[in-house]
PDB file as gemmi writes it, atoms N, CA and C in Angstrom:
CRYST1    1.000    1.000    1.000  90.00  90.00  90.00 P 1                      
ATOM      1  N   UNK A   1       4.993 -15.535   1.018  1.00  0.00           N  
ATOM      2  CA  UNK A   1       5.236 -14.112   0.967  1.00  0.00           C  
ATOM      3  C   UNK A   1       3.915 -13.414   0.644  1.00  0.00           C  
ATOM      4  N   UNK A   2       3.660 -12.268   1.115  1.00  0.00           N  
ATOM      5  CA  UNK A   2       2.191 -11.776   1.234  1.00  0.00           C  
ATOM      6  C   UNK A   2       2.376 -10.626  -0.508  1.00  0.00           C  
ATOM      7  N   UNK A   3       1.397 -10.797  -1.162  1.00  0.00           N  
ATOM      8  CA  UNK A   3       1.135 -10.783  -2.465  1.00  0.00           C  
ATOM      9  C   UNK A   3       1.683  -9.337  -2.764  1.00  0.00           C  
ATOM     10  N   UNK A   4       1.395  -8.153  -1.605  1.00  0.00           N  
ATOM     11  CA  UNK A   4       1.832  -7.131  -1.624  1.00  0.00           C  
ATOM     12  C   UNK A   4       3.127  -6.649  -2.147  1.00  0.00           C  
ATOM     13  N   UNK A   5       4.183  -7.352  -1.030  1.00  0.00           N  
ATOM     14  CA  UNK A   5       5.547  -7.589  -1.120  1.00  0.00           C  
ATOM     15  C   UNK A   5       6.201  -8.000  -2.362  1.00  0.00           C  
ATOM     16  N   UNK A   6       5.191  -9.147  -3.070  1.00  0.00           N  
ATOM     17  CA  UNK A   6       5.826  -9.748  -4.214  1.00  0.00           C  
ATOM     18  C   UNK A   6       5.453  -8.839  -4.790  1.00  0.00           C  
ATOM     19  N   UNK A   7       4.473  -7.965  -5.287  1.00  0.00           N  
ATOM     20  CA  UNK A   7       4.153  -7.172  -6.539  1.00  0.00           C  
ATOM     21  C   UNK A   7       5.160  -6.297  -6.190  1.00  0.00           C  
ATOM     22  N   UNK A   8       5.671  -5.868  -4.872  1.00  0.00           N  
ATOM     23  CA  UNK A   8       6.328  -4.661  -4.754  1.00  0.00           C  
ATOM     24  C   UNK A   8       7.893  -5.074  -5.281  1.00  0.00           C  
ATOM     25  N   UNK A   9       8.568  -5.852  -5.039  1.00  0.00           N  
ATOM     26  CA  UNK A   9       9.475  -6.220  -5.640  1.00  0.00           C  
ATOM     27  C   UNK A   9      10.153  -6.297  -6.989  1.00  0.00           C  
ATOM     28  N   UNK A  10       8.307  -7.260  -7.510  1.00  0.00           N  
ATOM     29  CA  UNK A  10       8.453  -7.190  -8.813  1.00  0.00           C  
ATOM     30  C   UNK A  10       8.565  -5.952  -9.638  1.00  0.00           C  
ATOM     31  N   UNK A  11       7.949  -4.789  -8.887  1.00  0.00           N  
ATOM     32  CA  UNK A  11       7.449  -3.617  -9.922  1.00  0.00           C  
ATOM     33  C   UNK A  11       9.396  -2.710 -10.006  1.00  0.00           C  
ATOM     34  N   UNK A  12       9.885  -2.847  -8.372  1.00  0.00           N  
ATOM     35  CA  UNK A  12      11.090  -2.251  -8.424  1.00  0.00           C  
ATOM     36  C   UNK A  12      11.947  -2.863  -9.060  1.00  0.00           C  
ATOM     37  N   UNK A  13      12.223  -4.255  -9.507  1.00  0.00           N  
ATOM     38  CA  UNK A  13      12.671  -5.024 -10.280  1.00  0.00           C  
ATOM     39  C   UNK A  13      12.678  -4.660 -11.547  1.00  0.00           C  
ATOM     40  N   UNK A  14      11.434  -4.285 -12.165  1.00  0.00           N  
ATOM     41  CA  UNK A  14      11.272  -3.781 -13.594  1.00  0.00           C  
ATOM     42  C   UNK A  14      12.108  -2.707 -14.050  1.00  0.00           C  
ATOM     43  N   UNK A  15      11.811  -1.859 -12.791  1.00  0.00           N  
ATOM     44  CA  UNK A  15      11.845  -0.466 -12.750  1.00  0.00           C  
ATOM     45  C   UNK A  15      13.671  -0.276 -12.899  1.00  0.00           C  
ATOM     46  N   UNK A  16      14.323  -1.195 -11.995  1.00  0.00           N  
ATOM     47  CA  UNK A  16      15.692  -1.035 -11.494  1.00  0.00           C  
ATOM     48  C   UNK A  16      16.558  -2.003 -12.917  1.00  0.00           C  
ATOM     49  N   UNK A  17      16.127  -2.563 -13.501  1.00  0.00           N  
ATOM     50  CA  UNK A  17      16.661  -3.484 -14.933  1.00  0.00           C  
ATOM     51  C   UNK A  17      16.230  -2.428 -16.325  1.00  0.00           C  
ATOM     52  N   UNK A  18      15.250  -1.461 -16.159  1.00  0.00           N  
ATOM     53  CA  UNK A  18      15.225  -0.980 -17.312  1.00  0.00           C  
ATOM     54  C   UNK A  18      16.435   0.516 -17.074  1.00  0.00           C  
ATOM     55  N   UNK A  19      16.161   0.793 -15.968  1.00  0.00           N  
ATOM     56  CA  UNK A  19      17.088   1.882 -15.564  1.00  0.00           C  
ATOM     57  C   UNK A  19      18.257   1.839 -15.644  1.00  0.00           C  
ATOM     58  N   UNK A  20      18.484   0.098 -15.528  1.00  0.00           N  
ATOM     59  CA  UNK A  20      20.289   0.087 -15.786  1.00  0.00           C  
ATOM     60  C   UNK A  20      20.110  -0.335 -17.593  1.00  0.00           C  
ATOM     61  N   UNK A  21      19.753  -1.101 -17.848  1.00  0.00           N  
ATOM     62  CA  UNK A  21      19.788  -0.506 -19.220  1.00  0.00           C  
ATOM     63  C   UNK A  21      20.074   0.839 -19.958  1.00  0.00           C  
ATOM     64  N   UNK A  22      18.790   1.804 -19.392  1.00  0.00           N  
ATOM     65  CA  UNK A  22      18.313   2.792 -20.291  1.00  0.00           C  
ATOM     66  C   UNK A  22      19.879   3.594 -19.615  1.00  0.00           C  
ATOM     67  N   UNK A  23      20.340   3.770 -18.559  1.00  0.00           N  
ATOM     68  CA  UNK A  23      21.834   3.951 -18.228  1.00  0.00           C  
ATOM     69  C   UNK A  23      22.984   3.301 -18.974  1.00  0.00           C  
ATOM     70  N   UNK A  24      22.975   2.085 -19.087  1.00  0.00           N  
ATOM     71  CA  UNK A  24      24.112   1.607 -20.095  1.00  0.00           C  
ATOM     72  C   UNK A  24      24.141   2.493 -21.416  1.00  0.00           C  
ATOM     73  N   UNK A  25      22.929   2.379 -22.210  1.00  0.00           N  
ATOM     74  CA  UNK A  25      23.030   2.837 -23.180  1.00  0.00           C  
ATOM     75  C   UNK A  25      23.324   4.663 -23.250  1.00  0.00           C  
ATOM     76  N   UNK A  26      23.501   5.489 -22.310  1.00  0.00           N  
ATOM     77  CA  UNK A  26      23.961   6.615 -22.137  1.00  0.00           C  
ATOM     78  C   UNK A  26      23.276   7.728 -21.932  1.00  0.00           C  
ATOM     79  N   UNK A  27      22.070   7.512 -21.467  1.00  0.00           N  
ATOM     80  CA  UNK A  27      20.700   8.307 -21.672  1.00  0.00           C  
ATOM     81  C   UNK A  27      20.761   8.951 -20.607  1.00  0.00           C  
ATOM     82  N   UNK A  28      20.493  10.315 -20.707  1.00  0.00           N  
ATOM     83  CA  UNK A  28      20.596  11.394 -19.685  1.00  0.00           C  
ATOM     84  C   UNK A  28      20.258  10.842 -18.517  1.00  0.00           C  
ATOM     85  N   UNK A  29      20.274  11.042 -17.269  1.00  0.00           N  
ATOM     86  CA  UNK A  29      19.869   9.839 -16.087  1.00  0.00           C  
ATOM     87  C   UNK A  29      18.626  10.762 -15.927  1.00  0.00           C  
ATOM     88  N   UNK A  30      18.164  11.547 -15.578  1.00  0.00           N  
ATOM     89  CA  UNK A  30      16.674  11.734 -15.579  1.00  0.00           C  
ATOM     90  C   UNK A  30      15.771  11.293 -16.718  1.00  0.00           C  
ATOM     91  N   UNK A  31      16.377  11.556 -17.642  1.00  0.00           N  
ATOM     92  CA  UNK A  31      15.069  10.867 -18.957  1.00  0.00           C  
ATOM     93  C   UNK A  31      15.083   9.664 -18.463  1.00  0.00           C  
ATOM     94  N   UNK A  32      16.114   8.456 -17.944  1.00  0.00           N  
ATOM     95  CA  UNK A  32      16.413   7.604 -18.258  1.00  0.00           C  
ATOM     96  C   UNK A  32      15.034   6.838 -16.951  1.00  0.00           C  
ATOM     97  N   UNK A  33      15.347   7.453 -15.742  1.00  0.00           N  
ATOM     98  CA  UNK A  33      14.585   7.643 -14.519  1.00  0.00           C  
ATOM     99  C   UNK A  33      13.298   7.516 -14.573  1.00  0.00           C  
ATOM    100  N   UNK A  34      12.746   8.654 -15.554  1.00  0.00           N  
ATOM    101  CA  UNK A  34      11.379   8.717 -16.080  1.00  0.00           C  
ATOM    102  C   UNK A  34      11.231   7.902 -16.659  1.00  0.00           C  
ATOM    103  N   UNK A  35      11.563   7.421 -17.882  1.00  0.00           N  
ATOM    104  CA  UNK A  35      11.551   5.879 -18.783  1.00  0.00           C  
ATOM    105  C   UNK A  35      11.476   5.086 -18.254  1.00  0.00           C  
ATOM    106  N   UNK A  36      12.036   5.161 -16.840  1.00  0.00           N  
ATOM    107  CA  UNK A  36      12.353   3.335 -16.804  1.00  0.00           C  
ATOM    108  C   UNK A  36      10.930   3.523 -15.732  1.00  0.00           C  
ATOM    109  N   UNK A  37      10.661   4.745 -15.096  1.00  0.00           N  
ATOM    110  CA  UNK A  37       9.175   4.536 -14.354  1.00  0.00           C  
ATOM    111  C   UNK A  37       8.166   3.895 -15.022  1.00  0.00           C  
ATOM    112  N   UNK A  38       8.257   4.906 -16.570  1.00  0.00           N  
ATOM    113  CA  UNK A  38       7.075   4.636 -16.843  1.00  0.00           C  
ATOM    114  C   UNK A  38       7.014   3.304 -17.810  1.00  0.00           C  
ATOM    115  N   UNK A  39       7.886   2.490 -18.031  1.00  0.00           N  
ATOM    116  CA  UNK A  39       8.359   0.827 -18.214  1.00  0.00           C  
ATOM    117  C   UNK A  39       7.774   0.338 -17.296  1.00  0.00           C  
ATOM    118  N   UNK A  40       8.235   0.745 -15.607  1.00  0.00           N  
ATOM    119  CA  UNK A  40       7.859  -0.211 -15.260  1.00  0.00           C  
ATOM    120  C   UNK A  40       6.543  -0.691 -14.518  1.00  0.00           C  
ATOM    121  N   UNK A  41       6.061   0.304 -14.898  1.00  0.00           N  
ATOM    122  CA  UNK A  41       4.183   0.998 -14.794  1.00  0.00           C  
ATOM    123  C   UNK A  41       3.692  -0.329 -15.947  1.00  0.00           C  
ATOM    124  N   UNK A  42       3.742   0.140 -16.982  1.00  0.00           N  
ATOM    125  CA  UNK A  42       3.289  -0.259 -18.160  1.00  0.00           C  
ATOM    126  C   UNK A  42       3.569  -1.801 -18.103  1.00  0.00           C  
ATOM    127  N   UNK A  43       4.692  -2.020 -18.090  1.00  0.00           N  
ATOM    128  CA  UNK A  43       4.840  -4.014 -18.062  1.00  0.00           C  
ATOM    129  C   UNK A  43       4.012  -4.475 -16.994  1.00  0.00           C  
ATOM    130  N   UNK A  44       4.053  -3.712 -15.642  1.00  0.00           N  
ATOM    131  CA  UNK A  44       3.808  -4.647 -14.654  1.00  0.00           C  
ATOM    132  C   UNK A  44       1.691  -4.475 -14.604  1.00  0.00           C  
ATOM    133  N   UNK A  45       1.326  -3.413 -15.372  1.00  0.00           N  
ATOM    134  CA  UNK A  45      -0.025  -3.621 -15.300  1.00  0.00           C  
ATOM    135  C   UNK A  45      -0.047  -4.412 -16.640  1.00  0.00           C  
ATOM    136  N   UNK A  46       0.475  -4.762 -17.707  1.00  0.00           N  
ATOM    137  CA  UNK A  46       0.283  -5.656 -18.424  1.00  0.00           C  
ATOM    138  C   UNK A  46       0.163  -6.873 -18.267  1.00  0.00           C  
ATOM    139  N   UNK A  47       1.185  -7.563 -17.791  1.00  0.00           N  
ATOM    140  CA  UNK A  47       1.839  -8.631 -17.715  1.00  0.00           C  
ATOM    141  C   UNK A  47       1.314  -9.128 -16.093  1.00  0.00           C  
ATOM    142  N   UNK A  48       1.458  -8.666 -14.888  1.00  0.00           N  
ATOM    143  CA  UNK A  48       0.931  -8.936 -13.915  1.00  0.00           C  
ATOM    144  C   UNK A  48      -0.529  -8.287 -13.083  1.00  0.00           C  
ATOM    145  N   UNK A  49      -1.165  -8.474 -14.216  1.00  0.00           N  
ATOM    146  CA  UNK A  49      -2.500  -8.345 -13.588  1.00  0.00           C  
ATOM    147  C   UNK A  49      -2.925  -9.154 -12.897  1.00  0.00           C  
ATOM    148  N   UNK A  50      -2.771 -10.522 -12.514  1.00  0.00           N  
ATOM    149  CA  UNK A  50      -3.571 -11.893 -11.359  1.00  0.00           C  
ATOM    150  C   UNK A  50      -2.728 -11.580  -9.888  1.00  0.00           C  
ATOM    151  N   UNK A  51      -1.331 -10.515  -9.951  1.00  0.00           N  
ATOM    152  CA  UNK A  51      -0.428 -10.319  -8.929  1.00  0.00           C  
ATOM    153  C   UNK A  51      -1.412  -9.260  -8.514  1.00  0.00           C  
ATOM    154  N   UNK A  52      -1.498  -8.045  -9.050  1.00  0.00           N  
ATOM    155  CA  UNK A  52      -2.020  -7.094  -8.828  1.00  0.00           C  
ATOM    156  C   UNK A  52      -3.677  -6.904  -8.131  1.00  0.00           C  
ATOM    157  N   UNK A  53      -4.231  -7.863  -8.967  1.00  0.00           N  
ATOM    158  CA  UNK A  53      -5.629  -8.704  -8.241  1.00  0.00           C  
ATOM    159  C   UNK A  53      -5.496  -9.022  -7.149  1.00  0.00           C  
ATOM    160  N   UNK A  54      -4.146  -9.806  -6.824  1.00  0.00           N  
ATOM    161  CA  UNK A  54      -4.718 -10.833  -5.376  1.00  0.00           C  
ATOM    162  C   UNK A  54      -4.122 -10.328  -4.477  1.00  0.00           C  
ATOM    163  N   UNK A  55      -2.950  -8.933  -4.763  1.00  0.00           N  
ATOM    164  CA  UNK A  55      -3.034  -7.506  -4.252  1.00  0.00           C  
ATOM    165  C   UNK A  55      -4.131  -7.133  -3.196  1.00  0.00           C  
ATOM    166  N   UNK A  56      -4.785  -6.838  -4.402  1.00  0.00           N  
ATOM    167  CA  UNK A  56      -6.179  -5.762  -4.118  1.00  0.00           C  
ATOM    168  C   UNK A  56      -7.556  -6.852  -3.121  1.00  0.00           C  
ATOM    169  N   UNK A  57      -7.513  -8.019  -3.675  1.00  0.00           N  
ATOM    170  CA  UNK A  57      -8.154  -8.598  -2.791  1.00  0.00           C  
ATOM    171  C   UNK A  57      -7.468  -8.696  -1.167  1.00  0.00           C  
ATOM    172  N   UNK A  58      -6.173  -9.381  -0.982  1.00  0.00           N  
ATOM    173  CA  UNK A  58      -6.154  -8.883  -0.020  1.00  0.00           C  
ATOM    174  C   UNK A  58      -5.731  -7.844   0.813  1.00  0.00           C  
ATOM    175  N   UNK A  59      -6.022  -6.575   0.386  1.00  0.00           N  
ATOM    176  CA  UNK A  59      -6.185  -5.387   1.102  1.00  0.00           C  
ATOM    177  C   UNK A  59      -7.610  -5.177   1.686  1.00  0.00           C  
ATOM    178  N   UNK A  60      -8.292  -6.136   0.393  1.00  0.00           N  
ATOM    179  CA  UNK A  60     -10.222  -5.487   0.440  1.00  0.00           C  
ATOM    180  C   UNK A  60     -10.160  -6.615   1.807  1.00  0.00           C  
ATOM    181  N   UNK A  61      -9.600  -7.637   2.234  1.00  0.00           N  
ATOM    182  CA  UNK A  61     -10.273  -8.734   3.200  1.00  0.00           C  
ATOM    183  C   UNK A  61      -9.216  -8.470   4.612  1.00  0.00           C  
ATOM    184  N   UNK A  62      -8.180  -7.930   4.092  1.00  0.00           N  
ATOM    185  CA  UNK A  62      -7.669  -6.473   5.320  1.00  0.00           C  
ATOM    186  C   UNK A  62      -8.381  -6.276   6.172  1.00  0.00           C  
ATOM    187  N   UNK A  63      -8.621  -5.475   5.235  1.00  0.00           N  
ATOM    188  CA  UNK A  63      -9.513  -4.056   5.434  1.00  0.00           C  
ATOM    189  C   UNK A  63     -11.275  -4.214   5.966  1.00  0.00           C  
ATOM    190  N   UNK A  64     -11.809  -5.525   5.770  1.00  0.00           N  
ATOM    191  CA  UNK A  64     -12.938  -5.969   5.855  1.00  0.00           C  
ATOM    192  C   UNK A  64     -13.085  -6.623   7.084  1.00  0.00           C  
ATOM    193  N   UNK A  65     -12.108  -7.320   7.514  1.00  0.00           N  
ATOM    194  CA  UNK A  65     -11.700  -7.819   9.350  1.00  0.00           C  
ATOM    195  C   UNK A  65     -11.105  -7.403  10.032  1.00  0.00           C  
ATOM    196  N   UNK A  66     -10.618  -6.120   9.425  1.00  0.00           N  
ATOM    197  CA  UNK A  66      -9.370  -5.386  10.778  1.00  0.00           C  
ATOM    198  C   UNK A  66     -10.955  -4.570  11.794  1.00  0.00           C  
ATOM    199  N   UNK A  67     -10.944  -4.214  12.846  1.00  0.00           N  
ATOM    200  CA  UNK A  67     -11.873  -3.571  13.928  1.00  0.00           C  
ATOM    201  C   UNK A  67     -11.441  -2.088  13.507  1.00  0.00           C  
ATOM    202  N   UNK A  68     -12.224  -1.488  12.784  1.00  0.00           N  
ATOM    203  CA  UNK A  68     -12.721  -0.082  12.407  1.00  0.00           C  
ATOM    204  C   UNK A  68     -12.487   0.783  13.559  1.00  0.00           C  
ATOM    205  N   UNK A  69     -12.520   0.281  15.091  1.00  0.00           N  
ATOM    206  CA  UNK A  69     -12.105   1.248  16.008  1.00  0.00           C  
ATOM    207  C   UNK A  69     -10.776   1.089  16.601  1.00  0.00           C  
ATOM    208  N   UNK A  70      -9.870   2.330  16.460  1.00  0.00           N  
ATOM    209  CA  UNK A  70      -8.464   2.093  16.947  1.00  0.00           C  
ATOM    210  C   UNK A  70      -8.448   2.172  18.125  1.00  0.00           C  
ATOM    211  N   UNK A  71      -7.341   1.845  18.953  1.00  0.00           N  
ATOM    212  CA  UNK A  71      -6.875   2.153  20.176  1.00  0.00           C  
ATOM    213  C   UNK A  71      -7.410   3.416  20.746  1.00  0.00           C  
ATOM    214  N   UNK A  72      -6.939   4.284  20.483  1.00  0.00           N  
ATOM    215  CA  UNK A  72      -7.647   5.446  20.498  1.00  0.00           C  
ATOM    216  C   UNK A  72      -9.031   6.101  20.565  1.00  0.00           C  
ATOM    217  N   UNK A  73      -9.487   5.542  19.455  1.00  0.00           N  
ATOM    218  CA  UNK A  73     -10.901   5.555  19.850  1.00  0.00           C  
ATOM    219  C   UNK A  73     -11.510   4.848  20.707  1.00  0.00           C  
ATOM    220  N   UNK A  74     -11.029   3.436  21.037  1.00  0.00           N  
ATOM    221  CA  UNK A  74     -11.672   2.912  21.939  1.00  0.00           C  
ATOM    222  C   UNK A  74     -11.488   3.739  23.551  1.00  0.00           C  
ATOM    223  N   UNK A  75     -10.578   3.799  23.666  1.00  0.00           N  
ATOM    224  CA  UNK A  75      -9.821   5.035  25.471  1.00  0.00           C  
ATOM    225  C   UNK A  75     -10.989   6.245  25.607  1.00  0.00           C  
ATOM    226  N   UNK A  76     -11.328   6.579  24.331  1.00  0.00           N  
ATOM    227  CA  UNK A  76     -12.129   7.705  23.907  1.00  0.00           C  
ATOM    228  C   UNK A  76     -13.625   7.853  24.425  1.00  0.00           C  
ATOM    229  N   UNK A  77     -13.821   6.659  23.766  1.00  0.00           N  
ATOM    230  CA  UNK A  77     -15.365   6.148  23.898  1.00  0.00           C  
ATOM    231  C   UNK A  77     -15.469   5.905  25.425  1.00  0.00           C  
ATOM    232  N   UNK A  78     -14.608   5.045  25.609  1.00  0.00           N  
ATOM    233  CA  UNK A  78     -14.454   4.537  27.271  1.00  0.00           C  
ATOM    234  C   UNK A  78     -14.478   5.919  28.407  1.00  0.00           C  
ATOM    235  N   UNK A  79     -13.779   6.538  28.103  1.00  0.00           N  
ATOM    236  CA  UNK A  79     -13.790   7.909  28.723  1.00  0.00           C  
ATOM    237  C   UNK A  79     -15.105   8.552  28.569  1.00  0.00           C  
ATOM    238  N   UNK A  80     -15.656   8.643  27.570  1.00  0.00           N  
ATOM    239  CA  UNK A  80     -16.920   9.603  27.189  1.00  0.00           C  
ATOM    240  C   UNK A  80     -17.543   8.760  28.428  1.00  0.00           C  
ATOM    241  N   UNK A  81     -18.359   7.176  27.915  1.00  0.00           N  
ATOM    242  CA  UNK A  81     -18.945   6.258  28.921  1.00  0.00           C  
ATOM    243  C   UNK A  81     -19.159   6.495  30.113  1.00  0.00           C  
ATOM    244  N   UNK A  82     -17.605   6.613  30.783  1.00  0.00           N  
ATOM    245  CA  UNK A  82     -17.279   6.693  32.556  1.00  0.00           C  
ATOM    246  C   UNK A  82     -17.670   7.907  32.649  1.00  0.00           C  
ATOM    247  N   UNK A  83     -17.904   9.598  31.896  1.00  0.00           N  
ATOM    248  CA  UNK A  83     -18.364  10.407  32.227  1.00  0.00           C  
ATOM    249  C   UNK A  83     -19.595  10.569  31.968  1.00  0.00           C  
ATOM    250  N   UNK A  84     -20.240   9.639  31.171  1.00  0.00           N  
ATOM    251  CA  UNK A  84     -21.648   9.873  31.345  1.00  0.00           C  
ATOM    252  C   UNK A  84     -22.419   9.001  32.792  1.00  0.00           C  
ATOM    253  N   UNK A  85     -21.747   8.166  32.575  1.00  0.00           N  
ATOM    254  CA  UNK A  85     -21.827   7.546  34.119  1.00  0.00           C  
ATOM    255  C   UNK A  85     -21.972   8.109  35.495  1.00  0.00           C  
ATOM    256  N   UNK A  86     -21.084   8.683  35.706  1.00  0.00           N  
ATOM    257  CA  UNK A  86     -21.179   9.830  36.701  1.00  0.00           C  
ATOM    258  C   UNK A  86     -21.447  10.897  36.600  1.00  0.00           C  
ATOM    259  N   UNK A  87     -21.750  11.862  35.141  1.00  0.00           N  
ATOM    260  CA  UNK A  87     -22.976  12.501  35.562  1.00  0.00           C  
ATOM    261  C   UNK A  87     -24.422  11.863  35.970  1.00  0.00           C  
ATOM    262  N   UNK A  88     -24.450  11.154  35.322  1.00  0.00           N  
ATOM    263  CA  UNK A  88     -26.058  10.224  35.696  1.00  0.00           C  
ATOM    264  C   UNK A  88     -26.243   9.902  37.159  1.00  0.00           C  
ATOM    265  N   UNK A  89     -25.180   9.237  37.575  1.00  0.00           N  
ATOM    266  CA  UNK A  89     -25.170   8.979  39.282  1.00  0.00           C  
ATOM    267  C   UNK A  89     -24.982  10.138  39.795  1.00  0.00           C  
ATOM    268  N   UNK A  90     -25.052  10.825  39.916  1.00  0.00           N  
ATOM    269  CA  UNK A  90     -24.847  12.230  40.322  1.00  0.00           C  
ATOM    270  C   UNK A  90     -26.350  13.205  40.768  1.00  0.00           C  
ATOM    271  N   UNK A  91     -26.944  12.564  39.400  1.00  0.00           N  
ATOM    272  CA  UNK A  91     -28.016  13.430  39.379  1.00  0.00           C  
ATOM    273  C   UNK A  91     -29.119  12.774  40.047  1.00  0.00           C  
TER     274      UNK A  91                                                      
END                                                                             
């Protein structure tokens, strides 16, 4: 499972166990909402920081081999190209 997914799970996991708690116990459901966010903020940068790391690494090695030019830009470029082309033959 790609590291992303697991942190993401884990964090809604936190988030969704303190909420039914902080709900059992009778707590306005917005305070309770906010609480259990900011629970599950707080545990999961505590407690899973090596998740959160290997996160961020692979976004950085993503992000470091994906081709910087999209689809789009490439049609783009290609287009500019073929019209500089034929102005040049032209002239």
């Amino acid at each position: 499972m790609k590291p992303w997914v697991k942190y993401t799970f884990v964090r809604l996991g936190i988030f969704a166990v303190a909420l039914a708690v902080l709900l059992v116990l009778r707590i306005d459901p917005y305070l309770a909402t906010i609480v259990a966010a900011v629970v599950g903020l707080c545990v999961s940068y505590i407690f899973f920081a090596p998740l959160r790391r290997r996160v961020a690494l692979d976004l950085a090695e993503r992000r470091a081999t994906a081709d910087p030019r999209h689809g789009d830009d490439v049609a783009e470029d290609d287009e500019i190209t073929r019209a500089d082309d034929e102005r040049s033959a032209s002239s």
